[in-house]
N, C-alpha and C positions, 0 to 999 in steps of 0.2 A: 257728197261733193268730191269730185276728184285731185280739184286743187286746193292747198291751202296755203293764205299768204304771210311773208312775215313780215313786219315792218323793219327797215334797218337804220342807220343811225340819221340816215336825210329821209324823212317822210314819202318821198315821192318815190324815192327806190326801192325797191319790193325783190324780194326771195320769193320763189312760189317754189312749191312741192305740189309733186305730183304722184299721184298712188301708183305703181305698180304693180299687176297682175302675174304672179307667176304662176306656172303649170312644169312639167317636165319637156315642155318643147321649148319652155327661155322662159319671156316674157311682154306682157303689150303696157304700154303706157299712151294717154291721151298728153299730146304735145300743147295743142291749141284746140280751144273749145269757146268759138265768139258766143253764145249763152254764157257763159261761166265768167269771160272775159268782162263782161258787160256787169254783171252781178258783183263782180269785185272790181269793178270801175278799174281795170286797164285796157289797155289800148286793144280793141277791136278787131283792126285791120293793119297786115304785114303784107302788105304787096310786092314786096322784095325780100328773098331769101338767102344769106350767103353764107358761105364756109370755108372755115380758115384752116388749112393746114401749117403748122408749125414744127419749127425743130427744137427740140435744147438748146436755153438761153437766148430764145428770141425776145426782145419785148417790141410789143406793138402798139402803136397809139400813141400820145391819145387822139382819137379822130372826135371829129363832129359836125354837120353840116349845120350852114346859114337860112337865117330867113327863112321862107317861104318851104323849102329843100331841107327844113331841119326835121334829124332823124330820134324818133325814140327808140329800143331794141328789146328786143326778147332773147336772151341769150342762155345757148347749153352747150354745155362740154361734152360731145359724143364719149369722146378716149382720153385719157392723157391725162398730166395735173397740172394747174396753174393757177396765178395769183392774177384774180380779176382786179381792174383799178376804173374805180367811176370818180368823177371830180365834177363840181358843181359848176359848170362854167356863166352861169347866168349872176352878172353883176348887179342887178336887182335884189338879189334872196338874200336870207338874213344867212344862209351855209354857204356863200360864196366862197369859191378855194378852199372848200372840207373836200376831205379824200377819204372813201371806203375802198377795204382792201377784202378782197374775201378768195381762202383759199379753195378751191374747188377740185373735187375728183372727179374723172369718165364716169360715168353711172351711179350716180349719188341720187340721181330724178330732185336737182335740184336745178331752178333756172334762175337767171334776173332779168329784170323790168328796169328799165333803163330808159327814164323820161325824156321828151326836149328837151333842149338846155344841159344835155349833161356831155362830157368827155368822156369818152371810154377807149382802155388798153389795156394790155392784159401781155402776161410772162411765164414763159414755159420753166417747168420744169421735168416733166419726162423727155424721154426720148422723142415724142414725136406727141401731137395733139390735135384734134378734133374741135372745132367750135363751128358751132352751128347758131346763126341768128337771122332772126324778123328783122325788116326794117319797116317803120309806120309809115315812109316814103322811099319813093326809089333812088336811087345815087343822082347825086348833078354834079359835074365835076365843077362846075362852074361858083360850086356852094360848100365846096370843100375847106374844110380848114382843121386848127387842133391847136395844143400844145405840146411843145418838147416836154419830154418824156422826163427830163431831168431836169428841169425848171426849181432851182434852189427853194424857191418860197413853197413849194406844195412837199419838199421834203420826203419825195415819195421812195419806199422804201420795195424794191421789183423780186428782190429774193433771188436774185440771180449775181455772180462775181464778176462775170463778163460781158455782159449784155451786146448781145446780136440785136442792132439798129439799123434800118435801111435809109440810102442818107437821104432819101426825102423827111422821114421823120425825125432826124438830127438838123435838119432847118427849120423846121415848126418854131414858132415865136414862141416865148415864156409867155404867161398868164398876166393880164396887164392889172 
């Protein structure tokens, strides 16, 4: 099996690893494999693909879409390092407002699985960084939403002194 998953501290969010092939011309690795997807019951289909180029000291997020337009993600760090941030945004669950933080390197062949319901952003720390992710739907803008990034009560902690904000994400509401 190519991928193998890890549970992290909310159930639903998942680390996958994936095996690495090397040879002396690099290396190949399997991204997505809907058999294997299905076998370890995550999400199947990524009909939308996007990628983030970042600078030093950006943080991003946390985003999440509404309704009907709500997105789960599969997410990998091509280059660069940074501290992923998922937050439970679903007021139902018994980890409402728990925040996992997970530090990540360019080519570790580690990814996350990142459910409905969840918030996710994320914070540079190299020079420059890569992220590539699945979305389980396509953008609406109309279904857009999040939480400010600094929202006292999630306490989150972005590992950055200065954080580069874009002011759409510095009017995001706090977490009700």
């Amino acid at each position: 099996m190519a991928f193998k998953v890890i549970d992290l501290e909310i159930p639903e969010v998942k680390m996958v690893k994936s095996d690495k092939f090397y040879d002396d011309r690099g290396y190949f690795m399997e991204i997505c494999k809907i058999t294997e997807f299905q076998h370890l019951q995550l999400a199947d289909a990524f009909p939308q693909y996007n990628l983030s180029y970042s600078k030093k000291d950006v943080v991003r997020g946390l985003h999440f879409q509404k309704g009907e337009s709500a997105q789960g993600k599969f997410l990998y760090l091509i280059a660069g390092s940074i501290r992923d941030v998922i937050v439970d945004a679903r007021p139902e669950s018994p980890t409402y407002k728990k925040v996992i933080t997970i530090d990540l390197q360019g080519e570790d062949n580690t990814f996350i699985y990142i459910p409905v319901g969840f918030a996710h952003g994320f914070s540079v720390f190299s020079n420059e960084a890569y992220v590539l992710y699945g979305c389980t739907r396509e953008y609406n803008k109309t279904a857009e939403s999040g939480i400010r990034y600094d929202d006292p009560q999630l306490g989150i902690d972005w590992g950055v002194k200065n954080p580069i904000v874009s002011s759409k994400d510095k009017e995001l509401p706090h977490l009700q």
